[in-house]
Residue frames as qw, qx, qy, qz and C-alpha x, y, z in Angstrom:
[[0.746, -0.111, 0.182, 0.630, -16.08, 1.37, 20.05],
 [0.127, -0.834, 0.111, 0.526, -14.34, 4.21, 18.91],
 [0.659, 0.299, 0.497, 0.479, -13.78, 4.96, 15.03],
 [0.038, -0.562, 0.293, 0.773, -12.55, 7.68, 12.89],
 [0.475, 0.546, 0.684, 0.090, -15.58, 7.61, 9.88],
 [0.179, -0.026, 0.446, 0.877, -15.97, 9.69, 6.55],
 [0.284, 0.536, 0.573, -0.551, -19.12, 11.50, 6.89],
 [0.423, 0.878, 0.204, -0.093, -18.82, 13.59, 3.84],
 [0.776, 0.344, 0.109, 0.518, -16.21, 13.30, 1.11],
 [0.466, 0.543, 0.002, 0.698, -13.58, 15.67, 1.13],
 [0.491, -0.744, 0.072, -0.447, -14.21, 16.61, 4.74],
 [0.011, 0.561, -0.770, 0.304, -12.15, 15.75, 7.84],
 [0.437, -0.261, -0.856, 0.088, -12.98, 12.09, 9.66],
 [0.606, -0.498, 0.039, -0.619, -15.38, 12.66, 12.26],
 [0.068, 0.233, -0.927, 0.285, -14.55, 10.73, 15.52],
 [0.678, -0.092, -0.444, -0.579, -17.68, 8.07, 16.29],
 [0.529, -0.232, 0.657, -0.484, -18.96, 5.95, 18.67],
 [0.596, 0.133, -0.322, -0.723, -19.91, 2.42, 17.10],
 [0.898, -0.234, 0.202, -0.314, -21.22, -0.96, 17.93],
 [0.225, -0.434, 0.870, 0.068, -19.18, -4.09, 17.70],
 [0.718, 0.200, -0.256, -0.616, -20.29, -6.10, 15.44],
 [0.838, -0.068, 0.539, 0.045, -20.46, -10.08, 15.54],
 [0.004, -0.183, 0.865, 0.467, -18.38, -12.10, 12.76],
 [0.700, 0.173, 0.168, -0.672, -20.66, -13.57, 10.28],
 [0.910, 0.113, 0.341, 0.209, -20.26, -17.05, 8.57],
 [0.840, 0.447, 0.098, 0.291, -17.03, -16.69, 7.32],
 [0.410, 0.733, -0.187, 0.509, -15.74, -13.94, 9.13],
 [0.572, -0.173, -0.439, 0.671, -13.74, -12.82, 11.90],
 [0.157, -0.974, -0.089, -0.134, -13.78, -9.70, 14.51],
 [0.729, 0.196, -0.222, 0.618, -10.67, -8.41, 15.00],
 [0.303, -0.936, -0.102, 0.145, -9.45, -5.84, 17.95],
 [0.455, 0.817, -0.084, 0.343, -7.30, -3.22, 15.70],
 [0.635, -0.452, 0.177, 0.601, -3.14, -3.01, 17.64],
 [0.204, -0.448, 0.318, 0.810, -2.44, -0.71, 14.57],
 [0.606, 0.572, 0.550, -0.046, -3.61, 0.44, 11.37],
 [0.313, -0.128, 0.203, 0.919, -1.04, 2.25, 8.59],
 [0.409, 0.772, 0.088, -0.478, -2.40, 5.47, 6.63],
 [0.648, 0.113, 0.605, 0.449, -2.41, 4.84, 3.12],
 [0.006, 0.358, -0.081, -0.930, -2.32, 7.07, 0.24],
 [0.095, -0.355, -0.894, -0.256, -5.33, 4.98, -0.81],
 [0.171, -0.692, -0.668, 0.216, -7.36, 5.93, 2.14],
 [0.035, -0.461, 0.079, 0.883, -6.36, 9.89, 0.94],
 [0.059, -0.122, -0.878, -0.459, -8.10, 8.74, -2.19],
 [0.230, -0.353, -0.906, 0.039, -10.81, 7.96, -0.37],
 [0.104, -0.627, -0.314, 0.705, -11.22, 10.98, 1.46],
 [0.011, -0.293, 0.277, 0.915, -10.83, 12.95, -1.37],
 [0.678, 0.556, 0.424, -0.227, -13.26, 11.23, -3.73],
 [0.061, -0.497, 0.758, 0.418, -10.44, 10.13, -5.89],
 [0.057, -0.090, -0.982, -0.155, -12.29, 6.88, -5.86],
 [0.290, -0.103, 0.239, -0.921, -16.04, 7.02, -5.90],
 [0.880, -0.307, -0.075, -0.354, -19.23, 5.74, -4.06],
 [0.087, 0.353, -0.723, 0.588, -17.57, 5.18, -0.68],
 [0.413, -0.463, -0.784, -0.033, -19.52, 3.04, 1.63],
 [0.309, -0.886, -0.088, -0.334, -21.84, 5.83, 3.72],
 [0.636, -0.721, 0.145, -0.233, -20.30, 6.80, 6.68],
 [0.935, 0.199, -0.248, 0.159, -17.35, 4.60, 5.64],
 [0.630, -0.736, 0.248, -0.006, -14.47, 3.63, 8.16],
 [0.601, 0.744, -0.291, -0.034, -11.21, 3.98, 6.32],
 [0.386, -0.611, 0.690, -0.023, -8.11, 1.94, 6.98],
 [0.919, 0.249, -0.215, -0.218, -6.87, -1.22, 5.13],
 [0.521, 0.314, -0.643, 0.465, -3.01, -1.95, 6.58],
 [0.724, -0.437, 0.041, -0.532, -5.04, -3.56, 9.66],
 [0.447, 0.182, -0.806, 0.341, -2.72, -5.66, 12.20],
 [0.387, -0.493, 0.228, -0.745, -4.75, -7.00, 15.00],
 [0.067, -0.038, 0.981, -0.178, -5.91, -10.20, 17.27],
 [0.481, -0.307, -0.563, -0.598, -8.98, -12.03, 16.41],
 [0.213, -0.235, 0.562, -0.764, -11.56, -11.79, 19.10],
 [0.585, 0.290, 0.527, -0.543, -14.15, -13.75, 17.52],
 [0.045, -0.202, 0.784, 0.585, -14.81, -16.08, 14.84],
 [0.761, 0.154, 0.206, -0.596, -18.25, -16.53, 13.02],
 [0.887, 0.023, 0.455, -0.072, -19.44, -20.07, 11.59],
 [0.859, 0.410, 0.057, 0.301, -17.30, -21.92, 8.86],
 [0.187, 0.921, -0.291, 0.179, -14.20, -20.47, 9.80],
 [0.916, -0.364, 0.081, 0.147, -11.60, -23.01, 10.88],
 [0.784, 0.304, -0.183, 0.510, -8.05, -21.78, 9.55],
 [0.028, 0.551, -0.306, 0.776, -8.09, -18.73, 12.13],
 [0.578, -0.287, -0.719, 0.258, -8.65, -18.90, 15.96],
 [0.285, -0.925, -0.109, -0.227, -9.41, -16.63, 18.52],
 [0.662, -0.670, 0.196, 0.272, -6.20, -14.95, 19.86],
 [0.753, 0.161, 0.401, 0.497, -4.58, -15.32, 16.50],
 [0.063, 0.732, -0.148, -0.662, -2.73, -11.89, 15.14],
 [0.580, 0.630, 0.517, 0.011, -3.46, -10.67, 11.56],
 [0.037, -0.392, 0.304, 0.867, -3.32, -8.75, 8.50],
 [0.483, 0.664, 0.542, -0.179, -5.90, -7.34, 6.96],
 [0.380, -0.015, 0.354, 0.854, -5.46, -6.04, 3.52],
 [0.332, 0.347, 0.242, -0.843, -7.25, -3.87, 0.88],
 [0.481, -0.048, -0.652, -0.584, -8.40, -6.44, -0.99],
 [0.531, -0.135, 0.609, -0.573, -11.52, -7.64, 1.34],
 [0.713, 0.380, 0.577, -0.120, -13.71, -10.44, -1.02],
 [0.261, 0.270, -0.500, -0.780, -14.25, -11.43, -4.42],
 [0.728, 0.082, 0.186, -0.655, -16.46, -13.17, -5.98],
 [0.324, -0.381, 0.856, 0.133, -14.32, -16.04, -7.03],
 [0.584, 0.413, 0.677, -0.175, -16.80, -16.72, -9.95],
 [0.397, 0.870, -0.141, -0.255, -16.24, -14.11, -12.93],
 [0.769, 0.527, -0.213, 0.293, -13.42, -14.76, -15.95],
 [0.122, 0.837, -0.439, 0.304, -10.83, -13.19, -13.53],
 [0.532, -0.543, 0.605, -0.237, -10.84, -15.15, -10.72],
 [0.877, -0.155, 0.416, -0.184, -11.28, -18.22, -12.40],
 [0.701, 0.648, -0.193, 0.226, -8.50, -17.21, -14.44],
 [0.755, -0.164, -0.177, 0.610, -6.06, -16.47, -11.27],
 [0.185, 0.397, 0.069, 0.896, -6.78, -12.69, -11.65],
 [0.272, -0.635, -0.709, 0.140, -8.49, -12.12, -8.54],
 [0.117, -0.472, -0.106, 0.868, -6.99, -8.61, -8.14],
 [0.158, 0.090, -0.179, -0.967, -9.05, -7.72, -11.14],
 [0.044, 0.331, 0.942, -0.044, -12.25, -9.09, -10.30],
 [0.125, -0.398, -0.496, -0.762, -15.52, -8.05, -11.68],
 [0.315, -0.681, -0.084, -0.656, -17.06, -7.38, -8.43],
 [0.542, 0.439, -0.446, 0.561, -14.80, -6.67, -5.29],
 [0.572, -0.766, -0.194, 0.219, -14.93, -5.84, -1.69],
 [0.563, 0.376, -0.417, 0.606, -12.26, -3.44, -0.48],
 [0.546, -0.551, -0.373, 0.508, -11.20, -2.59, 3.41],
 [0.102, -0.673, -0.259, 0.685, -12.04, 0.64, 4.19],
 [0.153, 0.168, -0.220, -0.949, -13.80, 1.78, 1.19],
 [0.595, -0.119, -0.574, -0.549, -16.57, -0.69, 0.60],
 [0.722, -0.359, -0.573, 0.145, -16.17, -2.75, 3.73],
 [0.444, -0.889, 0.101, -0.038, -15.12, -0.60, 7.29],
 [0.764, 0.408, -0.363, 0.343, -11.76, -0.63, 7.86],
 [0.722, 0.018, -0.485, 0.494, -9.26, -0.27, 10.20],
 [0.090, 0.343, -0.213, 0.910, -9.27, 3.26, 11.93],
 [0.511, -0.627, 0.033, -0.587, -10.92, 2.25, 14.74],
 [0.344, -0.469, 0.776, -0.245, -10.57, -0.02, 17.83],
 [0.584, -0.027, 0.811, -0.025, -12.44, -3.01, 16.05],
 [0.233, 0.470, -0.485, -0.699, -12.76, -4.78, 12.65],
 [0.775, 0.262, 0.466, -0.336, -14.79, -6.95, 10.93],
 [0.078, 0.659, -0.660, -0.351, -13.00, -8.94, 7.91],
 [0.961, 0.123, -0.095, -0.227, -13.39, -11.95, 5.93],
 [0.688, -0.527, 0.494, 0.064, -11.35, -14.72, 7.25],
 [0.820, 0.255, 0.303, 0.414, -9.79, -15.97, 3.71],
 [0.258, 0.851, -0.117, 0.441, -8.62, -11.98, 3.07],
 [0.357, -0.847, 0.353, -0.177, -6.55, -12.16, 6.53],
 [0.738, 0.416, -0.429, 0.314, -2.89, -13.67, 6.89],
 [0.806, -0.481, -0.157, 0.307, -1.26, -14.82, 9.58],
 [0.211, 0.942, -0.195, 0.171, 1.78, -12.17, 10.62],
 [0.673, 0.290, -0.534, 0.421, 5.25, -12.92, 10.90],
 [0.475, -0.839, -0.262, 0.044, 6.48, -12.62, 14.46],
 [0.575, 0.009, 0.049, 0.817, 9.54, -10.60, 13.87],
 [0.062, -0.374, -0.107, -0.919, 7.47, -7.25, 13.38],
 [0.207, 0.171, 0.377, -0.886, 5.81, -5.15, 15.97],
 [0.327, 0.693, 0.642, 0.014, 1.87, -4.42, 15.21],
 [0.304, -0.823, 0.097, 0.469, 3.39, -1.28, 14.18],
 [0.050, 0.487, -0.620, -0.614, 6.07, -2.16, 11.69],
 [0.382, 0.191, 0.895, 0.129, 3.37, -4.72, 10.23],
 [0.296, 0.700, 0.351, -0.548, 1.03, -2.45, 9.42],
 [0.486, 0.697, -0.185, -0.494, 2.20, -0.92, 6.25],
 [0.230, -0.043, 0.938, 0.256, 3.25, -4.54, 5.11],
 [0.436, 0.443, 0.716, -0.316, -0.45, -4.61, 4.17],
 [0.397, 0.854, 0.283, -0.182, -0.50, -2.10, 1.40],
 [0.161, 0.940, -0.283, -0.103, 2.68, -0.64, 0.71],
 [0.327, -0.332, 0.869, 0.165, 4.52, -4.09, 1.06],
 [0.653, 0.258, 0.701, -0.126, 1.71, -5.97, -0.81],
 [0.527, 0.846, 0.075, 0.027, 1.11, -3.47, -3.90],
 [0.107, -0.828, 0.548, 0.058, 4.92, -2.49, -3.80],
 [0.505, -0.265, 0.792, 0.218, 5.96, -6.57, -3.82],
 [0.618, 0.604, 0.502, 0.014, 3.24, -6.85, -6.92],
 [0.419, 0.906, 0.028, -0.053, 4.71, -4.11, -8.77],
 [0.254, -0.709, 0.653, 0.076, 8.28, -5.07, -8.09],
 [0.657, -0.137, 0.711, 0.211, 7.99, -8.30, -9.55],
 [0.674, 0.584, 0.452, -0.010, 7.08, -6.90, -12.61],
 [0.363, 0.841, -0.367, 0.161, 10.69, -5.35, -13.02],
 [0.795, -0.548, 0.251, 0.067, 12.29, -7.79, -10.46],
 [0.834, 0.107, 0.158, 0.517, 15.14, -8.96, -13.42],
 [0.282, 0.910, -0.112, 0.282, 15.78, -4.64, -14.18],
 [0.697, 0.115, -0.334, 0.624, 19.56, -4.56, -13.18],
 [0.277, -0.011, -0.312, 0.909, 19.12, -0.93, -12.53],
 [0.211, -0.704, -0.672, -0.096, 15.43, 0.39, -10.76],
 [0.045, -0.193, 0.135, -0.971, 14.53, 3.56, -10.43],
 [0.161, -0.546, -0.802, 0.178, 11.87, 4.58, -7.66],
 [0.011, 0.298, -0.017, 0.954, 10.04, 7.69, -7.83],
 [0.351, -0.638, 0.146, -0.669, 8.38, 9.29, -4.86],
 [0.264, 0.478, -0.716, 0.435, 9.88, 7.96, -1.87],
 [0.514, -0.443, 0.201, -0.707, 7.19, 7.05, 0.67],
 [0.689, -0.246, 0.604, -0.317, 5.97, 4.25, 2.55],
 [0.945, 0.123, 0.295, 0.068, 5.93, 1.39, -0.65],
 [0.615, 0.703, -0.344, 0.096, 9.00, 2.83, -1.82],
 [0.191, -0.688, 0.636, -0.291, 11.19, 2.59, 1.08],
 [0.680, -0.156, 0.716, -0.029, 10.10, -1.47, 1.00],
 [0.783, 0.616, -0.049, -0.070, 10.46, -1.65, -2.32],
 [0.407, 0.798, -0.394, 0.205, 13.95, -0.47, -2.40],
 [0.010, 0.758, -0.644, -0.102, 14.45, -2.86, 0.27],
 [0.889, 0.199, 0.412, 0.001, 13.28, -6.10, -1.43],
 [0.377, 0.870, -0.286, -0.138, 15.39, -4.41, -4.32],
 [0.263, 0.741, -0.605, 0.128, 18.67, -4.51, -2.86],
 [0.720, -0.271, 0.584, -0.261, 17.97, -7.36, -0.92],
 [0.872, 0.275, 0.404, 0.028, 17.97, -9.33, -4.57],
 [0.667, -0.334, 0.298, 0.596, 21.21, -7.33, -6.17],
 [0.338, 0.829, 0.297, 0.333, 19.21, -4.77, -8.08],
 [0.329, -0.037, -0.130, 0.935, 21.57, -1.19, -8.09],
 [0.075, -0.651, -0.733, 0.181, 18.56, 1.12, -6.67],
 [0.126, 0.041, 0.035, 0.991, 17.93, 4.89, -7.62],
 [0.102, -0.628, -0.621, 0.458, 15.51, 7.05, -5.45],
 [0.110, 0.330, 0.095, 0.933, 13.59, 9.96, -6.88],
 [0.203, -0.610, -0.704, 0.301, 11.81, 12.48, -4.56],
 [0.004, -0.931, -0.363, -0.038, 10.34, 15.40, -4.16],
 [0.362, 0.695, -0.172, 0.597, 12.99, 18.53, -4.86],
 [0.190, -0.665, 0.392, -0.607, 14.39, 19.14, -1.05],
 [0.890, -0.315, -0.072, -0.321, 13.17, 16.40, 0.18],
 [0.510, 0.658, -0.553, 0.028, 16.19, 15.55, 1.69],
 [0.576, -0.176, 0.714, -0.357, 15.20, 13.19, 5.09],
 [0.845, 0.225, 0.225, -0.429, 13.76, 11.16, 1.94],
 [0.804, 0.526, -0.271, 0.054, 16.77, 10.49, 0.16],
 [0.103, -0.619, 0.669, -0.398, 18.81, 9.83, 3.16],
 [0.714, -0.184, 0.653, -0.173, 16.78, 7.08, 4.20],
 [0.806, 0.543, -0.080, -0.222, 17.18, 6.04, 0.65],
 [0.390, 0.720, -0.542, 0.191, 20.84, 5.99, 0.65],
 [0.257, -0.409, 0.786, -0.386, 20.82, 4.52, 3.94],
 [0.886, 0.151, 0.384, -0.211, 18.37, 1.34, 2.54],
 [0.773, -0.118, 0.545, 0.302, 20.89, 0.95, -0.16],
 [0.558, 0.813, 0.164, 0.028, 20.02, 3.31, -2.83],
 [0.729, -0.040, 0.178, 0.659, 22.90, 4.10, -5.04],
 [0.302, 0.161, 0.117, 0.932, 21.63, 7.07, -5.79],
 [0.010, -0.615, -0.783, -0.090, 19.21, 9.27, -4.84],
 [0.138, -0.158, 0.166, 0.964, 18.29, 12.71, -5.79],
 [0.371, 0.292, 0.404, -0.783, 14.99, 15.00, -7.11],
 [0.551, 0.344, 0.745, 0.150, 12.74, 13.19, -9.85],
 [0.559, 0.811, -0.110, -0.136, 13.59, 15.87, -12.32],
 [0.237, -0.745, 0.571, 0.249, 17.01, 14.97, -12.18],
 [0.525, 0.642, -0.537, -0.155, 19.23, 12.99, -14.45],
 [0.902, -0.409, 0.135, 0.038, 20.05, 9.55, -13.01],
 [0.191, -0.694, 0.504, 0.478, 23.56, 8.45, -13.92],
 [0.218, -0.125, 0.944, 0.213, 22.64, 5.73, -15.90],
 [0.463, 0.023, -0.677, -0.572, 20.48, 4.37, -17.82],
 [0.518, -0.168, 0.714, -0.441, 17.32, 2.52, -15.99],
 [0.056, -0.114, 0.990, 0.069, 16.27, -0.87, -16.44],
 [0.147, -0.522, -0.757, -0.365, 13.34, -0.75, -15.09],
 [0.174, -0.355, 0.086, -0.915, 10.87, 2.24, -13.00],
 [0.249, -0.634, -0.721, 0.131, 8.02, 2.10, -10.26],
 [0.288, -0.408, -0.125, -0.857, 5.93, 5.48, -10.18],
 [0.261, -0.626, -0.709, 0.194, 3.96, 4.91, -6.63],
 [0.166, 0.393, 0.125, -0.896, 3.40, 9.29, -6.39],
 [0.378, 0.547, 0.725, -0.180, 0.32, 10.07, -7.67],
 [0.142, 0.823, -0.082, -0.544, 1.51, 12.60, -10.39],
 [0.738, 0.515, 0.436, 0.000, 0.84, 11.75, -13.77],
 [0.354, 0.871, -0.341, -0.018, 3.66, 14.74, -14.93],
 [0.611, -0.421, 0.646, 0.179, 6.60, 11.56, -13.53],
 [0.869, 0.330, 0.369, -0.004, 5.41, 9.58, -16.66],
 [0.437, 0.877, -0.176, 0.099, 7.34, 11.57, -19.14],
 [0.218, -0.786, 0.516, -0.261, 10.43, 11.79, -16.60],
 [0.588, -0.361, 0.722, -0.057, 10.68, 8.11, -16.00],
 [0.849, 0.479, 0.195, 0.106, 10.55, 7.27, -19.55],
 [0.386, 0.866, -0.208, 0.239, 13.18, 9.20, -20.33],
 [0.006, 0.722, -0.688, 0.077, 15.52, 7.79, -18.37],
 [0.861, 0.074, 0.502, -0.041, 14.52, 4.16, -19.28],
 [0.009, 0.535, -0.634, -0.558, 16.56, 2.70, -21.66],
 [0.646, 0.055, -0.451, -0.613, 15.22, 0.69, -24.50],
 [0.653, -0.189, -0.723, -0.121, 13.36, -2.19, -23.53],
 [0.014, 0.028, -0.597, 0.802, 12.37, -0.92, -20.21],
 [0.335, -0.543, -0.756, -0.147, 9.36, -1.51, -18.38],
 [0.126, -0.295, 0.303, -0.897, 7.51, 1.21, -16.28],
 [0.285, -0.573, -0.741, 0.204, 5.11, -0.18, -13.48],
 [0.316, -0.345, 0.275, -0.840, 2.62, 2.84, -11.91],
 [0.303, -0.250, -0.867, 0.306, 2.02, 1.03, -8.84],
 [0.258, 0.100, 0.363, -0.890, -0.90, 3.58, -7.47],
 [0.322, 0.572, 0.716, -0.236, -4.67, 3.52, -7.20],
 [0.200, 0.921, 0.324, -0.077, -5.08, 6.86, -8.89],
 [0.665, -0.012, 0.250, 0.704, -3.39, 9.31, -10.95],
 [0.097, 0.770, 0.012, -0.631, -3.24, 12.64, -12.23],
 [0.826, 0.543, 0.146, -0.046, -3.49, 13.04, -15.69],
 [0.558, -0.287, 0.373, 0.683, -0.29, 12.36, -17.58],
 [0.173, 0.724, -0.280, -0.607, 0.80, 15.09, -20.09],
 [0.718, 0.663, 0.130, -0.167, 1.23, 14.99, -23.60],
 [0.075, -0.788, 0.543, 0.282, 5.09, 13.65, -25.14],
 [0.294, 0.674, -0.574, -0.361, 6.65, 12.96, -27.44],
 [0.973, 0.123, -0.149, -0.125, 6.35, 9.38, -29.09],
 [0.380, 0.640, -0.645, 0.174, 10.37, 8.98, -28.71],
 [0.301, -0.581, 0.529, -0.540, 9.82, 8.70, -25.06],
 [0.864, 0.042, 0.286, -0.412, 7.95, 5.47, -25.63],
 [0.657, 0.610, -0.442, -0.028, 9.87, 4.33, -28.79],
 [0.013, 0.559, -0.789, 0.253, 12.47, 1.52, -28.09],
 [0.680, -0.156, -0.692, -0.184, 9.88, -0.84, -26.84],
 [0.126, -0.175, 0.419, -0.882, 9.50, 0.89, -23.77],
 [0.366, -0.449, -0.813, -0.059, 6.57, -0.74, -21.35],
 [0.224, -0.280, 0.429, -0.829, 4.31, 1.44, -19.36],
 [0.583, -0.250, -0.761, -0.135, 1.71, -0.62, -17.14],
 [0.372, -0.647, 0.172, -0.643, -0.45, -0.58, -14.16],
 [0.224, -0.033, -0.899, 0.376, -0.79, -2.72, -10.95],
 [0.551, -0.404, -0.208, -0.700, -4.02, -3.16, -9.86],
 [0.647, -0.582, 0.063, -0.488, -4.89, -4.08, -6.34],
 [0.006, -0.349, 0.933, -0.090, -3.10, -7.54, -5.16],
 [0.667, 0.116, -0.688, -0.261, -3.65, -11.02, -5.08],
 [0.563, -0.705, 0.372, -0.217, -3.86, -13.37, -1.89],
 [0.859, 0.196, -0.074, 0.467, -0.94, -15.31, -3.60],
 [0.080, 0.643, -0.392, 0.653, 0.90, -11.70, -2.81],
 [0.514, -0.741, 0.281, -0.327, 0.20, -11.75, 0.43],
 [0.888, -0.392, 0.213, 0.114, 1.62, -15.37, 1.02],
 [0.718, 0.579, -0.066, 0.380, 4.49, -14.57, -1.29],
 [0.054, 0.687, -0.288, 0.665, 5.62, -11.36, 0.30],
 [0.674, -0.631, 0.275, -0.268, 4.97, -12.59, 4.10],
 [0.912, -0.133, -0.014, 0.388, 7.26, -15.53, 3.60],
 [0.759, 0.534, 0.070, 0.366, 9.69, -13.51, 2.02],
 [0.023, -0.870, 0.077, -0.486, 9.82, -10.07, 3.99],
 [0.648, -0.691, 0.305, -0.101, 11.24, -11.72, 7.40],
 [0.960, -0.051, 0.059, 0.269, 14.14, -13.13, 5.47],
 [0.387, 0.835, -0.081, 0.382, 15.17, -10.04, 3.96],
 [0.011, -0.651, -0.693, 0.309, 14.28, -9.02, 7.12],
 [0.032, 0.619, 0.129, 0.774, 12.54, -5.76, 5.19],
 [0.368, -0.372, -0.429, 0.736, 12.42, -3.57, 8.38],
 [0.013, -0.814, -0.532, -0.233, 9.24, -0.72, 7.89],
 [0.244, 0.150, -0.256, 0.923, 10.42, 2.83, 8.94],
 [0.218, -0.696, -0.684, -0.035, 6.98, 4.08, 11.45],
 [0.075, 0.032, -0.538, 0.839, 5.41, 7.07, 13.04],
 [0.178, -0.506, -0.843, -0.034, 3.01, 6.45, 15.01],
 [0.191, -0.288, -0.097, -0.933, 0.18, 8.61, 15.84],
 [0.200, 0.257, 0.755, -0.570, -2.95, 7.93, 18.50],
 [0.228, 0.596, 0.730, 0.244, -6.54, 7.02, 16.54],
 [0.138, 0.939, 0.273, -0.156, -7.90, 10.96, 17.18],
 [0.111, -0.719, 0.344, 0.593, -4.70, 12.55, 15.35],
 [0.663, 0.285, 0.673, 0.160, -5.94, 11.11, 12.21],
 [0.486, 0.842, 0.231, 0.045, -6.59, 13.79, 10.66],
 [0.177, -0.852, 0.448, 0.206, -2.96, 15.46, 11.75],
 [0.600, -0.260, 0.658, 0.374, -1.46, 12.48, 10.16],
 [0.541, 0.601, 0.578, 0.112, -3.38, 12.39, 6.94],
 [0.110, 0.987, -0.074, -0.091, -2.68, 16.49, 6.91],
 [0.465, -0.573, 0.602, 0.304, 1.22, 15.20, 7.36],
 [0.617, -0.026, 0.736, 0.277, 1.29, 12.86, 4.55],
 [0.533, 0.731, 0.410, 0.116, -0.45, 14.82, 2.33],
 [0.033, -0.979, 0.110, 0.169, 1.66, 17.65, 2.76],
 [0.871, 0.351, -0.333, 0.085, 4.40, 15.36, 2.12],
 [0.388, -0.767, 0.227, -0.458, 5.69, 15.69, 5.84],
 [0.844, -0.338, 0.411, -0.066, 6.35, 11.95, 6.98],
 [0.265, 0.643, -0.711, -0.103, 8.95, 9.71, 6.15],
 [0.070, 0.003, 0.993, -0.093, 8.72, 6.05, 5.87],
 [0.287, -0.414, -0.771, -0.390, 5.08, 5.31, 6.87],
 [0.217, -0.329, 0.353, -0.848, 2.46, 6.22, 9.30],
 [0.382, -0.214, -0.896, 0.079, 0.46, 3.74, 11.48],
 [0.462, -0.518, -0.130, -0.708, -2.27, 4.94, 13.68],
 [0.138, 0.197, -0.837, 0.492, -2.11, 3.32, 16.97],
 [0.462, -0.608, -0.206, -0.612, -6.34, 3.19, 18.69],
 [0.415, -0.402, 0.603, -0.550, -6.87, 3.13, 22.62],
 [0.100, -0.021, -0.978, 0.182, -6.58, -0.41, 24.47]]
């Protein structure tokens, strides 16, 4: 099969040639109909995150039909379409899980950084980490349900009562953020990158009431914040326009360091907090939930060898909505 592998951090993918693998007891093979680019799997590349599996086949927002099931697997079928996320295993044995905290288990699996992932034409996946997909979405607009709906619903519920939510950097889990938002009668305000002004259009046009560059001044007072840009200088900026008793979620993997300010900013009883990885209670949460809205994914797609052009796109801050990868039939 054909995959798009990390040979050497901080270097471009390298296209590959690799076997198919059988499912083993418990898992599934899946033949990959789409796979989004996260700003995880930029992480990854970079050596944001570190000790990458060798040679490691990035993707985690993995929408595909199972082709093969290995022993003890009876709630999937062959023929059955998926989502794979980036939580791949735990160990369902440590203080976390058997507290209900599987997203912060003591020793994890994730899709495409420990396990292969998605950027190729097949996948290999434990069958309790994959979820049946609504059939209202393409393989396409499903994709970045995996990651940017999953971490995005997880970090939304942890400001879900803020009257007035500010989102800052516009991208693929903001644009479903903002609309699970207004979908539940929150008043939404979009901050993006200075110019950025295809980003705050589709804001306005998902419902945002306002939406303008993340130095700016909102009009109001926010309720509550979600930081998904990776840029630790926001922190300051989205305190400051929280009013007291506000909660800040930073819904990323990684961060740049945050600056040094002023205690005020905090003062008030002001919450800052992280979101770490997701649950597979998210997943069934957010999959019931997203085809009632109906949250509707904004895509461009992109053919498996323009990986790296996409990746170059997103970093550059170039795309709007998400990006999905697409591999030959």
């Amino acid at each position: 099969m054909m995959a798009m592998a990390l040979d050497r951090v901080g270097a471009p993918l390298q296209s590959v040639e690799r076997r198919v693998e059988a499912p083993r007891r418990g898992q599934i093979a899946v033949r990959v109909a789409a796979c989004g680019i996260c700003r995880t799997d930029l992480h990854v590349i970079d050596g944001d995150l570190p000790r990458p599996k060798p040679h490691v086949i990035p993707g985690h927002e993995i929408i595909g039909r199972v082709t093969a099931v290995g022993p003890g697997v009876d709630a999937l079928k062959v023929g059955d379409r998926v989502g794979i996320p980036w939580l791949g295993k735990t160990c369902g044995r440590c203080r976390f899980c058997r507290a209900g905290q599987e997203n912060l288990c003591e020793r994890p699996e994730f899709t495409g950084y420990t396990i292969d992932g998605g950027y190729a034409q097949f996948a290999i996946a434990n069958a309790d980490y994959a979820f049946k997909i609504p059939s209202i979405y393409s393989d396409a607009e499903a994709a970045p349900l995996m990651c940017a709906g999953l971490i995005g619903y997880r970090a939304w519920k942890l400001v879900a009562e803020a009257r007035r939510l500010g989102i800052y950097g516009f991208g693929a889990a903001a644009h479903i953020v903002a609309q699970l938002a207004v979908f539940h009668g929150q008043e939404v305000y979009a901050f993006t990158r200075a110019g950025d002004t295809p980003a705050q259009k589709l804001a306005r046009e998902l419902g945002a009431k306002w939406a303008s560059a993340s130095d700016e001044k909102p009009p109001h007072p926010l309720d509550g914040a979600i930081i998904f840009a990776p840029v630790g200088s926001l922190v300051p900026l989205a305190l400051k326009a929280l009013d007291k008793g506000g909660t800040l979620v930073l819904g990323g993997i990684h961060m740049s360091d945050i600056p040094s300010m002023p205690y005020e900013l905090l003062w008030g009883e002001r919450v800052v907090r992280s979101v770490a990885n997701l649950t597979r209670q998210d997943a069934v949460e957010f999959l019931k939930i997203a085809p009632r809205i109906p949250i509707r994914p904004h895509v461009t797609t992109f053919g498996l060898s323009e990986a790296n052009a996409a990746i170059a796109r997103l970093r550059a801050g170039k795309l709007t909505g998400a990006a999905v990868l697409i591999p030959p039939a």
